[in-house]
Kinemage of the C-alpha trace (Angstrom):
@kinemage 1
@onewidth
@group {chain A} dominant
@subgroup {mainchain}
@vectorlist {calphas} color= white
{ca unk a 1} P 75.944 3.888 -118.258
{ca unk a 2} L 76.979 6.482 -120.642
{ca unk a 3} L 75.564 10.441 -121.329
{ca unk a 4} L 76.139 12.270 -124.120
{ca unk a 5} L 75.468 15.776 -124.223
{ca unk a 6} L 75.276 17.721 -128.150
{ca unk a 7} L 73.366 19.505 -130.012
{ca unk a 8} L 73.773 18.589 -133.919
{ca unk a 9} L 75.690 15.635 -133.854
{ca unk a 10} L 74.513 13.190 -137.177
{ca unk a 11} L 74.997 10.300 -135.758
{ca unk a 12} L 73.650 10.817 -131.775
{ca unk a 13} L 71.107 12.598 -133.607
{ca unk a 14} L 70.003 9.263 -135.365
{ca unk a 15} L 70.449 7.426 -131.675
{ca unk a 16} L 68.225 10.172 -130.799
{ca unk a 17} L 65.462 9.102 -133.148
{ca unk a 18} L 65.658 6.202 -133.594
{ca unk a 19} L 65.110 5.420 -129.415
{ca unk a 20} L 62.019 6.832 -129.600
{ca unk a 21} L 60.955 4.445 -132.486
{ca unk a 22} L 62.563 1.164 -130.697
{ca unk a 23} L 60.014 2.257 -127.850
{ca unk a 24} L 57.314 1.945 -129.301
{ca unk a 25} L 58.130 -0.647 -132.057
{ca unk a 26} L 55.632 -3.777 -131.013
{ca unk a 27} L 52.711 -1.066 -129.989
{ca unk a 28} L 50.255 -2.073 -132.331
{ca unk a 29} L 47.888 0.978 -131.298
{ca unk a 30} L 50.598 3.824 -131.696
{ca unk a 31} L 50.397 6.003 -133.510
{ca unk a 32} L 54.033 6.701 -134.601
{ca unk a 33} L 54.614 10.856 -135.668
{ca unk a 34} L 56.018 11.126 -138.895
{ca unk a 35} L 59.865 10.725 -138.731
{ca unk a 36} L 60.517 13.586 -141.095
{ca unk a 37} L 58.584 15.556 -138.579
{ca unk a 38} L 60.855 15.012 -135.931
{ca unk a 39} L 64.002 14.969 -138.193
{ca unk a 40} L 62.814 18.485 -138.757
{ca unk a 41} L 62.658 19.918 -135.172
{ca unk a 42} L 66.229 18.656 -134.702
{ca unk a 43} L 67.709 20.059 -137.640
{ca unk a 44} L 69.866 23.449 -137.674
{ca unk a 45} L 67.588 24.977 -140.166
{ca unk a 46} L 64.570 24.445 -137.779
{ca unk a 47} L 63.049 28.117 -137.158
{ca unk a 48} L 63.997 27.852 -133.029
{ca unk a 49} L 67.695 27.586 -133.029
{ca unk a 50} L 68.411 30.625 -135.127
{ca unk a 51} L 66.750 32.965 -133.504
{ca unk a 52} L 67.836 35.593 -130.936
{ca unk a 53} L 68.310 34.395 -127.501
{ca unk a 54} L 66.690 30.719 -127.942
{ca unk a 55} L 69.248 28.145 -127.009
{ca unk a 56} L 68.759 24.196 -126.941
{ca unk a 57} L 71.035 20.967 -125.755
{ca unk a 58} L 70.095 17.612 -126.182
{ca unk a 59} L 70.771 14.397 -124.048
{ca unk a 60} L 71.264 10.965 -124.807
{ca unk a 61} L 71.655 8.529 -122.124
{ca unk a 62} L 73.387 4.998 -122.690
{ca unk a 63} L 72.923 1.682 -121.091
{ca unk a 64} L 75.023 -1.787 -121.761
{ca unk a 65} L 76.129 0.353 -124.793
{ca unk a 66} L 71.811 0.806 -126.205
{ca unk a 67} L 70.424 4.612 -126.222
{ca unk a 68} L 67.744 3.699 -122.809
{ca unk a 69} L 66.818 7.777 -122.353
{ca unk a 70} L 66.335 11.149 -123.737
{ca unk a 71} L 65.615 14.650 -123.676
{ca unk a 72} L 65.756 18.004 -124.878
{ca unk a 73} L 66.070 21.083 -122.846
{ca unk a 74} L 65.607 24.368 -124.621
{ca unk a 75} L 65.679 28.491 -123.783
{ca unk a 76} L 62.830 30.425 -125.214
{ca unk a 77} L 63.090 34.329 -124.256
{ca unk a 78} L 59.627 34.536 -124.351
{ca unk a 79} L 58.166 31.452 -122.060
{ca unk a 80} L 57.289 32.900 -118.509
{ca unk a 81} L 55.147 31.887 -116.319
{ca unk a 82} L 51.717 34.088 -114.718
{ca unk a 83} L 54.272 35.635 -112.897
{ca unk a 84} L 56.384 36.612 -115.175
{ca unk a 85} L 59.737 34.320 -114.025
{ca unk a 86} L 61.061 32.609 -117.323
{ca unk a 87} L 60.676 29.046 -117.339
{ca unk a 88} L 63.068 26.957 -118.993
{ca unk a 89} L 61.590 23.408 -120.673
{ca unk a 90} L 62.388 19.634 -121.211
{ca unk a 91} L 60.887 17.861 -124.109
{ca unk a 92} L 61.265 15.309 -126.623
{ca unk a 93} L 61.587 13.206 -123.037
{ca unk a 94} L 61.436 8.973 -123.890
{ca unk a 95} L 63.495 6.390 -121.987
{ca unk a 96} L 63.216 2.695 -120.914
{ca unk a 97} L 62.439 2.084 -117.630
{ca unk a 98} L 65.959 2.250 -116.407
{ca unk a 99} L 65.289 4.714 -113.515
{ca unk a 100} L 68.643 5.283 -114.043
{ca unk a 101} L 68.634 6.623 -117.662
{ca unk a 102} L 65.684 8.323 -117.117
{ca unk a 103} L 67.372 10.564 -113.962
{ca unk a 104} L 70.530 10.979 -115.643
{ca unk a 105} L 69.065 12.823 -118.933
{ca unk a 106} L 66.676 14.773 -116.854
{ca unk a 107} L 69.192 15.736 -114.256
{ca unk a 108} L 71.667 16.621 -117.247
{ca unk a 109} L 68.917 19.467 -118.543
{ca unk a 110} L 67.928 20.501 -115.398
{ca unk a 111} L 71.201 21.749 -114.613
{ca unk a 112} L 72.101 22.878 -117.429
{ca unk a 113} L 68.472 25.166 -117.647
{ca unk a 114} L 70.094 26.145 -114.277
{ca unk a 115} L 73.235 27.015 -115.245
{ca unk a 116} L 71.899 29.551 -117.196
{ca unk a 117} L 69.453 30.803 -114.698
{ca unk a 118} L 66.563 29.017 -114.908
{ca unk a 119} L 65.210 27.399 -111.777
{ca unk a 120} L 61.323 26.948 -113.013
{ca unk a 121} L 61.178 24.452 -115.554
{ca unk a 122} L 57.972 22.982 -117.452
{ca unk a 123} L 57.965 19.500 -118.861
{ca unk a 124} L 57.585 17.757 -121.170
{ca unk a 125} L 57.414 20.713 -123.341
{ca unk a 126} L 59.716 20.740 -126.682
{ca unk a 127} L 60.357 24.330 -127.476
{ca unk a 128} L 57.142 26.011 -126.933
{ca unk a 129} L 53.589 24.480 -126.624
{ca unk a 130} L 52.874 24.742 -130.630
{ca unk a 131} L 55.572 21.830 -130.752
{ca unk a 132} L 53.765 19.081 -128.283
{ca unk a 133} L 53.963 19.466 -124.853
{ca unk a 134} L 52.317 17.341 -121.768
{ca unk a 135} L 52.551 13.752 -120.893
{ca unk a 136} L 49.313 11.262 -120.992
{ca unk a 137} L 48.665 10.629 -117.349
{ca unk a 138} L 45.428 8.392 -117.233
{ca unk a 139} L 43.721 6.969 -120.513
{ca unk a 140} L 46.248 4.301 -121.362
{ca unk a 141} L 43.595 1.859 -122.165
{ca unk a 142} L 41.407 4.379 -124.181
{ca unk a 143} L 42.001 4.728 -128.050
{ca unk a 144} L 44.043 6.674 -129.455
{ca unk a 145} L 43.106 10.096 -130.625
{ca unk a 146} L 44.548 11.992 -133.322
{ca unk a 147} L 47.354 15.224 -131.776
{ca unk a 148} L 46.692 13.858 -128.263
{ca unk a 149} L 50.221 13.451 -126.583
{ca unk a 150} L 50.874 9.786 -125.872
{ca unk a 151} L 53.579 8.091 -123.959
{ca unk a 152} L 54.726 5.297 -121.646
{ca unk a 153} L 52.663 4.912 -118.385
{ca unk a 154} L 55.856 5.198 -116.373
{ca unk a 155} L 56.837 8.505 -117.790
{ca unk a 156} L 55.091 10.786 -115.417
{ca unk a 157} L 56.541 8.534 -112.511
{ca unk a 158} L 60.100 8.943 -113.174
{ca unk a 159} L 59.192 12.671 -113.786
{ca unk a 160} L 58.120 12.917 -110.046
{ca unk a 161} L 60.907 10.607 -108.693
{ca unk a 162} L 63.195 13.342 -110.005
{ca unk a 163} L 60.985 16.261 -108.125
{ca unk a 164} L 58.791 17.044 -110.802
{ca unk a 165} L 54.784 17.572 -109.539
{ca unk a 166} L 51.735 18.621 -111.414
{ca unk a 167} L 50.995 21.935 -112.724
{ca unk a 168} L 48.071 21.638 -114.887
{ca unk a 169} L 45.844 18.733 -115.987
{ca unk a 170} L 43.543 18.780 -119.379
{ca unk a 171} L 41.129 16.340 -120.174
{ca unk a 172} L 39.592 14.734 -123.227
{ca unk a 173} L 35.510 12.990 -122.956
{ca unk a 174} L 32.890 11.958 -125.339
{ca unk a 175} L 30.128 14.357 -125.652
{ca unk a 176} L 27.297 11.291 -125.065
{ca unk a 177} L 26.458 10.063 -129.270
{ca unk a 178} L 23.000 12.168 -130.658
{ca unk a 179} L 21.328 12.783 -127.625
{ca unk a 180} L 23.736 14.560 -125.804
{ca unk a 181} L 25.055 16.537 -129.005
{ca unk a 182} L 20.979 17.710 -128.885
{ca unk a 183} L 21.055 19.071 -125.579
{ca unk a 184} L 24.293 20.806 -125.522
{ca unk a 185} L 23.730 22.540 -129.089
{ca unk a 186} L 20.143 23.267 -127.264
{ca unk a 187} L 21.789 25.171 -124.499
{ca unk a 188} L 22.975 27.457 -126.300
{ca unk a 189} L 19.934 28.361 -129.197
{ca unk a 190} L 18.491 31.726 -127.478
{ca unk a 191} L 22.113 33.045 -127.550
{ca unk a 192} L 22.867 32.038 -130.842
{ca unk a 193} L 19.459 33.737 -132.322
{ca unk a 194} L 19.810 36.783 -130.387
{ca unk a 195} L 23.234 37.555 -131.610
{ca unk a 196} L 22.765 36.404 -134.965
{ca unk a 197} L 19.658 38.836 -135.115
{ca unk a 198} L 21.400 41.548 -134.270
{ca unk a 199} L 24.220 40.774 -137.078
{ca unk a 200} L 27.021 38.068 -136.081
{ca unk a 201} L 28.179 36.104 -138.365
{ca unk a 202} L 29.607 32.420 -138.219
{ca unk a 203} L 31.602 31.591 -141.601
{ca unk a 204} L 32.957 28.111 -142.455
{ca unk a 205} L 36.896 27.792 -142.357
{ca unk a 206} L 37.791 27.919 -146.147
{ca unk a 207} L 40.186 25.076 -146.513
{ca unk a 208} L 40.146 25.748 -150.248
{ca unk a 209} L 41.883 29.230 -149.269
{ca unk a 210} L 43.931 27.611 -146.706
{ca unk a 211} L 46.755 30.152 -146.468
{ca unk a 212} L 44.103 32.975 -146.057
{ca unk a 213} L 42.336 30.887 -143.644
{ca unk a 214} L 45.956 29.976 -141.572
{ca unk a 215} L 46.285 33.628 -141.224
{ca unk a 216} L 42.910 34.328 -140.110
{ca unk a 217} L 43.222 31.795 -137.664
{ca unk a 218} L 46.653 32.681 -136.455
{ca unk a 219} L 45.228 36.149 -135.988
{ca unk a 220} L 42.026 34.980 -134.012
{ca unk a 221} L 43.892 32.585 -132.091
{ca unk a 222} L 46.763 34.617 -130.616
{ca unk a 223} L 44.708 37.103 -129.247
{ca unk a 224} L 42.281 34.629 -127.928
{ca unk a 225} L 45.013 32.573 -126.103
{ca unk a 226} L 47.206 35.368 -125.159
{ca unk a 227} L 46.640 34.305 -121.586
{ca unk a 228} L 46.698 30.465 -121.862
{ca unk a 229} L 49.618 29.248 -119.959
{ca unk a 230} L 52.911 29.269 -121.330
{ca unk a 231} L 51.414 31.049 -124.660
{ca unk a 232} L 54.303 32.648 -126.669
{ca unk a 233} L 53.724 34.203 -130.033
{ca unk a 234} L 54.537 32.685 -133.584
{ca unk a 235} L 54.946 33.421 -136.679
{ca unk a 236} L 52.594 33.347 -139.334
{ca unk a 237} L 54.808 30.858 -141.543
{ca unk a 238} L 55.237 29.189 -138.934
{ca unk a 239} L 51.811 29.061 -137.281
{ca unk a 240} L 50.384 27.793 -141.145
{ca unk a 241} L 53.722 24.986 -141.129
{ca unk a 242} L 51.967 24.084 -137.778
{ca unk a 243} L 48.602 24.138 -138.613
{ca unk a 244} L 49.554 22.381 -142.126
{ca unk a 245} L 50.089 18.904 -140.465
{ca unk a 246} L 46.611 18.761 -139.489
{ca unk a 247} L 45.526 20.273 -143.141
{ca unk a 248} L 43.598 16.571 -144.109
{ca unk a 249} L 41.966 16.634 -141.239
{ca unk a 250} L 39.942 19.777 -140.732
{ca unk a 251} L 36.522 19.153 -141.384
{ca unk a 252} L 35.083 22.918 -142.707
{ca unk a 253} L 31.927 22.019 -142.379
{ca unk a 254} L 32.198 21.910 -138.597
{ca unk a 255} L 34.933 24.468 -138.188
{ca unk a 256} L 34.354 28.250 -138.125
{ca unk a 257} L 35.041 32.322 -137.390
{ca unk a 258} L 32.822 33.939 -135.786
{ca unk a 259} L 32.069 38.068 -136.308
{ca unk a 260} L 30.834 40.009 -134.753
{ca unk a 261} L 27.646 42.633 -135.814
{ca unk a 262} L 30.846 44.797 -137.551
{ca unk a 263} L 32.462 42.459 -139.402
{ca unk a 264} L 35.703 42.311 -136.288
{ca unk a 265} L 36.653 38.731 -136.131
{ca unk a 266} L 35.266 37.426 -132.382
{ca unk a 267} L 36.160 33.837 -132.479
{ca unk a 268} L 36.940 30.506 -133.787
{ca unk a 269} L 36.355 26.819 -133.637
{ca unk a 270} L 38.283 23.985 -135.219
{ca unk a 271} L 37.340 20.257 -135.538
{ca unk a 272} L 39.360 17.399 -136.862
{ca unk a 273} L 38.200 14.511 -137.833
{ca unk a 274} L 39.863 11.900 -136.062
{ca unk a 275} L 42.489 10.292 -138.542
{ca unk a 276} L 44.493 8.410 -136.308
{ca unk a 277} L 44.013 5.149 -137.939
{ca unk a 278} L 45.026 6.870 -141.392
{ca unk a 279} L 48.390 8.228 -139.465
{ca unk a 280} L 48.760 4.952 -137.500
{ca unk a 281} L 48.929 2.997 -141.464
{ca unk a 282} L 52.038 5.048 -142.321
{ca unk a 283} L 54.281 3.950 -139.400
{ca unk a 284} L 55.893 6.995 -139.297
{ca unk a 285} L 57.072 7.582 -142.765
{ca unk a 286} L 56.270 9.131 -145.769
{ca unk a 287} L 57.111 7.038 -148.820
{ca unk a 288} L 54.514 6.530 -151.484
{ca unk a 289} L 53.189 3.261 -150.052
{ca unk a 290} L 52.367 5.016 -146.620
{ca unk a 291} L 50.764 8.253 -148.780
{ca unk a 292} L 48.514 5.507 -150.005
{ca unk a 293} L 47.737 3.420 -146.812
{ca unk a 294} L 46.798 7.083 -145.627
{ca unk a 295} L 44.354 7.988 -148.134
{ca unk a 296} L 42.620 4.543 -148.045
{ca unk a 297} L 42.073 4.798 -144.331
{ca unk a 298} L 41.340 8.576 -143.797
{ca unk a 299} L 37.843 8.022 -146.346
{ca unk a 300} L 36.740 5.661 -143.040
{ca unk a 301} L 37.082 8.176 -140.334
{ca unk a 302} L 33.797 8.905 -138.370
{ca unk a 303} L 35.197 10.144 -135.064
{ca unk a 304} L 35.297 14.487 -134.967
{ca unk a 305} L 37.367 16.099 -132.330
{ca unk a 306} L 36.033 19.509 -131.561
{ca unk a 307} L 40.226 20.529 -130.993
{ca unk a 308} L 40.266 24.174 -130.630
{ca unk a 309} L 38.009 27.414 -129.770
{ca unk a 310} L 38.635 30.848 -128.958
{ca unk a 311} L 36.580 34.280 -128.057
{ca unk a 312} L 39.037 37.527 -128.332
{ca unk a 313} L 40.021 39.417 -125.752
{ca unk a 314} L 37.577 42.455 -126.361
{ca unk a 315} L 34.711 40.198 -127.340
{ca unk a 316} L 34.856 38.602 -123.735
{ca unk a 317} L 34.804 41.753 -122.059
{ca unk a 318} L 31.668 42.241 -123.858
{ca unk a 319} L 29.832 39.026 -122.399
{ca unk a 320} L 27.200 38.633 -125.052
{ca unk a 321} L 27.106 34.921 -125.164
{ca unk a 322} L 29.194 34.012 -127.846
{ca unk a 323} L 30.644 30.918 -126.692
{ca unk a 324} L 27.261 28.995 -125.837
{ca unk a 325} L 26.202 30.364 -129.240
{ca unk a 326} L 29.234 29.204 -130.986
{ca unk a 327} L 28.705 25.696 -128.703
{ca unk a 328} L 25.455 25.651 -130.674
{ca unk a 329} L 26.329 26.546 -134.278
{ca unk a 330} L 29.475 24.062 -133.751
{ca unk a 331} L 27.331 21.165 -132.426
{ca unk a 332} L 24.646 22.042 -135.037
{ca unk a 333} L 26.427 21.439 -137.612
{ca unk a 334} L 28.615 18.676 -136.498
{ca unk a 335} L 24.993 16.695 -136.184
{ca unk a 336} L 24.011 18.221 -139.484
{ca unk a 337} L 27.353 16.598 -141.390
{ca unk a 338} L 26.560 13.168 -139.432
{ca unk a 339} L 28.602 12.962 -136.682
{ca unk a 340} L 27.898 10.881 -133.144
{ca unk a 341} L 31.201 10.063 -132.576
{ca unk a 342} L 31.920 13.163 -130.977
{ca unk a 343} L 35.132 13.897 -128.653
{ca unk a 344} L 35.655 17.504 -126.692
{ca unk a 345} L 39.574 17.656 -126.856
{ca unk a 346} L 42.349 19.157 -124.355
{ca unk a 347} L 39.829 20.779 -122.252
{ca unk a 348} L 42.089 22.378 -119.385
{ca unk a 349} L 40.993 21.781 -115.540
{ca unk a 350} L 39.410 25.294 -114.481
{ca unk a 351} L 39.057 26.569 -118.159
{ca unk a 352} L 35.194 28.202 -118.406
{ca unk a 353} L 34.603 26.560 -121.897
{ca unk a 354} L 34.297 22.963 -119.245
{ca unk a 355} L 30.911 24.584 -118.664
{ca unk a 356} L 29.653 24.448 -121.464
{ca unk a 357} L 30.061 20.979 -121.991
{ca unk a 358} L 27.328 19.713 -119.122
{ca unk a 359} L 27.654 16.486 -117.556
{ca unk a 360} L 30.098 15.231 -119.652
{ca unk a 361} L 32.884 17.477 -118.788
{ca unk a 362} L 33.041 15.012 -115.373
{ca unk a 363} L 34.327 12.431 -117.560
{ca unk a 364} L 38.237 11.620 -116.979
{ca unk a 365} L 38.912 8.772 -118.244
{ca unk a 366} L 41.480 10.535 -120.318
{ca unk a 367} L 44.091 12.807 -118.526
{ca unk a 368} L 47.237 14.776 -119.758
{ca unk a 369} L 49.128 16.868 -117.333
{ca unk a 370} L 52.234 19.545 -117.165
{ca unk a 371} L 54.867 18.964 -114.688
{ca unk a 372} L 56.700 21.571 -113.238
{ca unk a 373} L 60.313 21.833 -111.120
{ca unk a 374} L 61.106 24.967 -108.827
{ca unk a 375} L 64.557 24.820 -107.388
């Protein structure tokens, strides 16, 4: 047993990879991220490392002379918790199940977050949470869905050998085929006509103007999460760089702003169609072969994953309704473009949009969870 410790080393950097890859290799359901993606996040001219007071190392953990674990820890200035203590974070986590390997790496980051004075750390988290964070922790027999996190099933278990315990769960459930996409969208009608009577709007998301659109959204979105849990602010380029990877598969006739009666931007709501199957064909890569296998498979998706909503700050203050309206615009017109196959996404445990979502919100088949280590 071996552990490296670096931070832009070429060739651990390719050990780094290329672990994750072997993982996974004979998963036939996978579905692999892009390698140029994560190539990206580890290079020096990825946005985190230069700027002020972020701060990263990486660890690479060796077995019989094989990479068997991983992980990255990383500094951001701006991740605190409710309280307000920083929190340091370890991400990018894979590993055999060598107990061993897997302890070594994460007791390599955790002291090294500590060193530095950071004694609540979140995990898996890479960077911040616009960069994947969360491990799967139930669902491993469910299919795939498309910018769910996804992982080995012993993952969270040699998180919590090493002292690591829950901090917050999410959950992802089908919303019940026509039927149950008719009684939701009806639960929210007499909110929807009374507002949109007195002069809110709901406009598509223009994904012919996408850059407009991006910066709308990024707009809407950080004041509307401002309180989520571990939310830190990003920058526009950034946020569109983000939100570009998911670019194919934003449906705009399901996804919207809200406004409210003067024209002040009140909400959102963003659905994907569900091209895991399309990303799954490319194995990771993105030669002109995979492009293709992409585009074949993406005209077949019928799956929508209603992925994001927000109300602002000062429009929930004003409780008029807007989110059961905007659950019935969104549903209407998610049955209007065809849709059965419908999946509520990410939904955290205690968040009030569960609500909203009836009966079906029980469903937890599918569960991802934070971990969390005080010392």
């Amino acid at each position: 047993m071996g552990l490296k410790e670096f931070t832009f080393d070429p060739s651990l950097t390719d050990a780094f990879v290329a672990l994750g890859e072997d993982l996974y290799r004979g998963d036939a359901a996978w579905v692999p991220p892009l390698e140029s993606e994560v190539r990206r996040q580890l290079d020096p001219s990825f946005a985190f490392y230069g700027r002020p007071g972020h701060d990263h190392r990486r660890f690479l953990a060796f077995a019989g002379g094989r990479p068997a674990a991983r992980a990255l820890a990383s500094i951001h200035p701006g991740l605190r918790d409710r309280d307000g203590t920083p929190v340091g974070a370890v991400g990018l986590f894979e590993s055999t199940p060598d107990e061993g390997a897997a302890g070594e790496v994460l007791g390599a980051a955790v002291a090294w977050l500590e060193e530095r004075g950071l004694h609540r750390i979140w995990g898996p988290l890479q960077f911040d949470i616009w960069h994947g964070y969360r491990f799967k922790t139930r669902g491993f027999d469910e299919e795939r869905l498309l910018g769910e996190p996804d992982n080995k099933p012993y993952y969270p278990e040699q998180f919590a050998r090493f002292g690591f315990t829950e901090r917050r769960r999410w959950n992802s459930f089908p919303l019940g085929g026509p039927g149950g996409l008719e009684e939701l969208a009806a639960s929210g009608r007499e909110d929807y006509e009374r507002l949109t009577a007195r002069g809110y709007r709901f406009e598509p998301f223009d994904t012919e103007r996408f850059d407009e659109s991006a910066g709308l959204l990024h707009r809407v979105l950080s004041d509307s999460f401002s309180r989520f849990l571990g939310f830190t602010p990003v920058e526009p380029a950034e946020f569109r760089e983000v939100l570009g990877a998911a670019r194919r598969a934003i449906d705009p006739r399901c996804s919207h702003f809200f406004y409210d009666e003067t024209g002040v931007p009140a909400g959102f709501s963003v659905a994907l169609r569900d091209l895991a199957p399309a990303v799954r064909a490319m194995r990771g890569r993105f030669w002109p072969l995979a492009r293709l296998a992409f585009l074949l498979r993406q005209r077949h998706a019928r799956r929508l994953l209603l992925h994001l909503g927000g109300i602002t700050r000062a429009e929930s203050a004003r409780h008029n309704g807007l989110a059961r309206a905007a659950v019935h615009h969104t549903l209407d017109r998610v049955r209007q473009a065809g849709y059965s196959d419908v999946h509520a996404t990410l939904v955290a445990g205690g968040s009030p949009m569960r609500r909203h979502y009836g009966p079906f919100a029980s469903d937890r088949r599918r569960e991802y969870t934070l971990f969390e280590l005080r010392r």
